[in-house]
N, C-alpha and C positions, 0 to 999 in steps of 0.2 A: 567642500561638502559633497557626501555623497548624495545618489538620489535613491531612495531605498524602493522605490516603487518603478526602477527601471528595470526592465524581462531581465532574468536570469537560468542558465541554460538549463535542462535537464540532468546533467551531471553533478550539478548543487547540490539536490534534492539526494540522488540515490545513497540508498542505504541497505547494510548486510546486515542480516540477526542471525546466528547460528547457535541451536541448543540441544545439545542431547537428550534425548525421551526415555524418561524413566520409568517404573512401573506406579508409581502415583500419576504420571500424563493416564493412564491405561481406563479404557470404557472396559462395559462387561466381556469384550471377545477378545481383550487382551491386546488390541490397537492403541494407539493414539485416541486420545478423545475428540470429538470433532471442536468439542467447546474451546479444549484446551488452544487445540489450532485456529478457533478463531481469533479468540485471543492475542497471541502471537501477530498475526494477520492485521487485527487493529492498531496493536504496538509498533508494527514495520511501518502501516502506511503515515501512521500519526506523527515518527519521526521524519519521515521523507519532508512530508507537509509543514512540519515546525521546521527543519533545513530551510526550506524553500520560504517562506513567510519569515521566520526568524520571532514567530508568537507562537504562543498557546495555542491549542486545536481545538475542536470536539467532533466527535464523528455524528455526519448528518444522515448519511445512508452507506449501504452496503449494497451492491446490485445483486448480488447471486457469489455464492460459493458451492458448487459443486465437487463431491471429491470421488474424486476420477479411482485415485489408488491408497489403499491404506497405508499409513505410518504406522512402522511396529517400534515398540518397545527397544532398546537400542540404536537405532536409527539417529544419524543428526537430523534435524531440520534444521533448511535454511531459508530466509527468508529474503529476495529480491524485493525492493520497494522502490519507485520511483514516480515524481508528480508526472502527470499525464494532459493535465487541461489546470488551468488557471481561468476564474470569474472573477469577477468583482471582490468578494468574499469568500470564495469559497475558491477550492481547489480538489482535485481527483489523481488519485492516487493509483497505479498496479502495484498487486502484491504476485509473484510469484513465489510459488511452494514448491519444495525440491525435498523429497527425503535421499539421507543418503547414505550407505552402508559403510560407517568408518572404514570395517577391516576390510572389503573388498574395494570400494571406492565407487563401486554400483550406483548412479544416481538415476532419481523418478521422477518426473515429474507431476504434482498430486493435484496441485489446480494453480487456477490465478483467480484474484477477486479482482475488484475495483470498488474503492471507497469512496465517499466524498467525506468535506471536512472543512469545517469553518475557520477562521483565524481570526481571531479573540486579542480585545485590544487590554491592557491592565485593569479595566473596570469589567470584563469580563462581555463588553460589549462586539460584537463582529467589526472588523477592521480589516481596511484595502490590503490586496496582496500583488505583490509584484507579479508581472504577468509571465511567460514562459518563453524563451528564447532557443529554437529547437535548430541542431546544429546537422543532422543527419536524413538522410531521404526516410529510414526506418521511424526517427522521431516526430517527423512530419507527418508520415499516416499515423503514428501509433496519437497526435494530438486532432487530426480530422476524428479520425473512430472515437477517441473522447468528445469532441464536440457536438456529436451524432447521438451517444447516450449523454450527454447534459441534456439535449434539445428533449430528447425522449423524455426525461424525468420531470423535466418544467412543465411540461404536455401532459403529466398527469397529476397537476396540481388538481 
């Protein structure tokens, strides 16, 4: 028997979205919409999170998406996602955004978020999630800097 609640590394979790932007993605300047990309954004992080839990999610917060550079119309986006911090219930996600010019191969980087995201047992109730087992000197700060915004967020209950 396994133990479903023993760490599981960061490599679990990651996940690729890649979608080309079309002129219905388009806000009034003829970009990418911001909405659309949040969207997207939720979609990455929420599979990474269901990977890693192997349940249901629902997004609890968003910290900040800033977007640094516009997606235009033609453009792929890709989306990087992987879990970042594991709690009790809940788990934190990065999303990095990359648009990227098929025919040139040009790629931007446009932002990163950070999500959080509960795991939902069949009754729809929150349910334990395995904790995070980090294999890399990079993975190990990138889960202290998660720990540092969890601590933050609980702090302004």
């Amino acid at each position: 028997m396994t133990n479903d609640f023993a760490p599981k590394p960061t490599r679990v979790s990651r996940v690729t979205l890649s979608q080309l932007m079309h002129p219905e993605h388009a806000n009034l300047l003829g970009n990418v919409h911001g909405g659309w990309i949040m969207k997207l954004v939720d979609e990455a992080g929420a599979l990474a999170c269901m990977r890693h839990a192997q349940k249901k999610v629902v997004t609890v917060a968003i910290d900040s998406m800033t977007f640094r550079q516009p997606i235009r119309i033609g453009d792929l986006i890709i989306l990087n996602a992987e879990v970042t911090y594991t709690g009790k219930t809940s788990m934190e996600a990065e999303v990095q955004v990359v648009a990227e010019n098929p025919v040139t191969g040009e790629r931007t980087h446009t932002n990163t978020a950070y999500l959080v995201y509960v795991a939902l047992d069949d009754e729809g109730r929150p349910t334990h999630v395995p904790g995070l087992a980090t294999e890399t000197d990079e993975e190990k700060a990138r889960m202290e800097q998660a720990k540092k915004r969890q601590a933050y967020r609980t702090s302004q209950k």
